[in-house]
MIDRENTOR-606885 format. One line per 5 residues: number of its first residue (from 1); their letters; for each residue z, x, y of C-alpha. Coordinates in nm, 4 decimals, padded with zeros to 6 digits. Example, Ala and Ser with C-alpha at 12.3 -4.5 7.8 and 13.67 -1.06 7.14 Angstrom:
1) AS) 00.7800/01.2300/-00.4500; 00.7140/01.3670/-00.1060
END
This chain:
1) XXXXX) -00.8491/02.0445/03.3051; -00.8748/01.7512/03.0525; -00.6711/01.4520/03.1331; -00.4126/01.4238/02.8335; -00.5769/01.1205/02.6738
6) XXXXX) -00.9058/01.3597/02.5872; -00.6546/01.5238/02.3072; -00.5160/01.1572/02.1903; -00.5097/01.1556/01.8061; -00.7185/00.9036/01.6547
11) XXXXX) -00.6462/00.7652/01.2998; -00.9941/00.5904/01.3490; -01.1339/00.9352/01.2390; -00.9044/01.0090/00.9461; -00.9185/00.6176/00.7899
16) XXXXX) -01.3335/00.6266/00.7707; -01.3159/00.9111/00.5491; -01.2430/00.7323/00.3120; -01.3349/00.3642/00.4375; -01.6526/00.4618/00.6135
21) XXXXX) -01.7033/00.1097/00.7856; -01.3802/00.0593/00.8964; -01.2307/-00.1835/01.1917; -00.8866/-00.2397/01.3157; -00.8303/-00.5849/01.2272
26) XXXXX) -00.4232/-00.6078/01.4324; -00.2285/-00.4031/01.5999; 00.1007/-00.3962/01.7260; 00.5049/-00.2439/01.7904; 00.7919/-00.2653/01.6700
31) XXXXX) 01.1020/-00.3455/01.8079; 01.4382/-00.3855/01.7221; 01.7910/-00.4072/01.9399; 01.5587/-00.3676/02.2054; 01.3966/00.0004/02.0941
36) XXXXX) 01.0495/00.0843/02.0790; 01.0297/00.1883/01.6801; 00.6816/00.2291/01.5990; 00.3152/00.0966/01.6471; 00.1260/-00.0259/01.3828
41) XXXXX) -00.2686/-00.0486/01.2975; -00.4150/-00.2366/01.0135; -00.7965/-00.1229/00.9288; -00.9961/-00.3065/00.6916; -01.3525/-00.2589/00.5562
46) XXXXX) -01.6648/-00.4897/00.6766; -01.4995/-00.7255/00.4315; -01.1582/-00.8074/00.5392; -00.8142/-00.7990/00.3892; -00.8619/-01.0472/00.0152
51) XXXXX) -00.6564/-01.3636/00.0726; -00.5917/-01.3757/-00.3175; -00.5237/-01.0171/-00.3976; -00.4091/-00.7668/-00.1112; -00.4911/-00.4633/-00.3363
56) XXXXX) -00.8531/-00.5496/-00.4167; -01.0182/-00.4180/-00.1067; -00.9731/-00.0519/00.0572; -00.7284/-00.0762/00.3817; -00.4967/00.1303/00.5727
61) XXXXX) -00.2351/00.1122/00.7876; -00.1594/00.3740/01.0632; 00.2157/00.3812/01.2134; 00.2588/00.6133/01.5595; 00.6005/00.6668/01.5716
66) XXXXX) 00.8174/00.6346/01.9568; 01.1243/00.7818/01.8077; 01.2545/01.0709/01.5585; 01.3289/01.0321/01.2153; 01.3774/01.1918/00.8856
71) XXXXX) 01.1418/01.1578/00.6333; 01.3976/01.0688/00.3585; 01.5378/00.7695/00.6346; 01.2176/00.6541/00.6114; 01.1566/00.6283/00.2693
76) XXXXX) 01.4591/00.4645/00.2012; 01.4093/00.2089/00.4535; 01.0961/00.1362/00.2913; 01.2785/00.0668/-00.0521; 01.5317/-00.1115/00.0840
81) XXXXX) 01.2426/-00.3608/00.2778; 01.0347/-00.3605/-00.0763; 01.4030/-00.4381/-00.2471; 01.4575/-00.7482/00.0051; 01.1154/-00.8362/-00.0356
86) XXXXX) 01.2222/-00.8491/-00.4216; 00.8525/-00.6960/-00.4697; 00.9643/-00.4694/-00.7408; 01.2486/-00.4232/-00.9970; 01.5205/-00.2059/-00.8483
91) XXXXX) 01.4572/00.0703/-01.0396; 01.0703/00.1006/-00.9933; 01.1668/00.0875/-00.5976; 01.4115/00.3893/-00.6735; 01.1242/00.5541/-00.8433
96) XXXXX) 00.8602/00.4937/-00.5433; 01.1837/00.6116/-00.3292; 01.1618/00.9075/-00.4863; 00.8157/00.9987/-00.4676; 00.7820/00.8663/-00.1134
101) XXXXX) 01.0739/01.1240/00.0055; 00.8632/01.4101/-00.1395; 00.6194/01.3095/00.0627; 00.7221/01.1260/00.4367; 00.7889/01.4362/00.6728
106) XXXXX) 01.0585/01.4197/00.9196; 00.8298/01.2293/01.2689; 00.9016/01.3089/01.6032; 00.7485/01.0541/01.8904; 00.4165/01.0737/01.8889
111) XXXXX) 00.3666/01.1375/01.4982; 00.1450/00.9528/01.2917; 00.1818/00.8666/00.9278; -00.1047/00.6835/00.7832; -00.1489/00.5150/00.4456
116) XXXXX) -00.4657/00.4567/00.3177; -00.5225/00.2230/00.0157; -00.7823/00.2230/-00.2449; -00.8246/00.0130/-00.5179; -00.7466/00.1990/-00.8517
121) XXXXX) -00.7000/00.5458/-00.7121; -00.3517/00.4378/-00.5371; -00.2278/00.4997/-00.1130; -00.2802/00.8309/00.0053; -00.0594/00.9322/00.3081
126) XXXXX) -00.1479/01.1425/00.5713; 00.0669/01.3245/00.8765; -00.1612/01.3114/01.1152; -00.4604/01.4780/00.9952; -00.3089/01.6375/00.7174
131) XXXXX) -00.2922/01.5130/00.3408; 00.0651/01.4787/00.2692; 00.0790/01.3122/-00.0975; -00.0640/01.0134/-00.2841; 00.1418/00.7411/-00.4640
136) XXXXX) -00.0710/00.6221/-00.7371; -00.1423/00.2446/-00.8008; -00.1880/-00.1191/-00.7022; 00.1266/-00.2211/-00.7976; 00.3183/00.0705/-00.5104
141) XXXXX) -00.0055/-00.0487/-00.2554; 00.1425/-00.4074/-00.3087; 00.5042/-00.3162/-00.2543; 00.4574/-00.0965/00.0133; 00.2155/-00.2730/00.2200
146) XXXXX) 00.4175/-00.5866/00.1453; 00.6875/-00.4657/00.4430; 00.4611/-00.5075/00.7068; 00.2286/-00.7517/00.5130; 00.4582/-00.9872/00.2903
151) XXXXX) 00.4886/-01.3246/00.4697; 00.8692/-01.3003/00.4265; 00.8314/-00.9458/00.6143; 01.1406/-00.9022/00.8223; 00.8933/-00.8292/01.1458
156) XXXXX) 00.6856/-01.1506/01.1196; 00.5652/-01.1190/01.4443; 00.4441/-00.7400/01.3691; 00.2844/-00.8973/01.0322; 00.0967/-01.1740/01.2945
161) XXXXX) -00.0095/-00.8985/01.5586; -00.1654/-00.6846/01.2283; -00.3584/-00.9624/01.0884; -00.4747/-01.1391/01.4443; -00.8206/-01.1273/01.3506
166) XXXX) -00.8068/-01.2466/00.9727; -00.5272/-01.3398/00.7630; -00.3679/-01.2593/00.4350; -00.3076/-01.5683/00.2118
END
């Protein structure tokens, strides 16, 4: 019998599809009131995250949820971070809202959803290993991202743990 670990998932696998050479450059949870949320990965390509344009390089980020929600919750989290973040105008964050609840399935613990960013072609998610939409663009990729990237994030010390070896300027 195979310990557990042997059928682990690994986002590794599914980000170097598309970003062949890439490393996890952070990693790290998130809490709040005391709860386990999420964990987060940031990959990058040999190159890094660019400190003057976040969307100019490939990346991904890879979230492993430790609690149930539903995918529309999630997507309107999101737009309300982006809204705080004042990334976007209101109603291009209603907009993404929409498209991202057409795409973010309901998680249970244990359930990945990864984004993968490429320049000009826009963030492709994925549930687990499966393809569950795309959201075309740099200027979603910046918004998006922006919530766990944005140095006014609302988990700075998530944002820190992602970007431990490199930083976003």
């Amino acid at each position: 019998m195979l310990p557990l670990q042997a059928f682990a998932f690994d986002a590794a696998s599914i980000v170097r599809q598309t970003i062949p050479q890439a490393r996890v450059q952070g990693e790290g949870e998130l809490r709040m009131y005391g709860f386990h949320i999420y964990d987060a990965k940031l990959f990058v390509g040999p190159t890094g995250l660019s400190s003057k344009e976040l969307t100019a390089r490939p990346f991904a980020l890879d979230i492993e949820y430790a609690r149930a929600f539903k995918g529309p919750a999630i997507a309107k989290r999101g737009r309300e971070e982006m809204d705080d973040l004042k990334v976007a105008s209101k109603a291009q964050t209603a907009q993404w809202q929409e498209q991202m609840e057409k795409i973010f399935p309901d998680v249970q613990p244990g359930d990945h959803v990864i984004g993968v960013f490429v320049p000009e072609q826009g963030t492709t998610f994925y549930a687990d290993d499966k393809v569950i939409g795309t959201i075309a663009g740099d200027d979603f990729a910046r918004a998006f991202f922006a919530i766990w990237l944005d140095p006014r994030t609302s988990a700075p010390g998530l944002r820190n743990q992602l970007l431990a070896n490199g930083a976003v300027q």
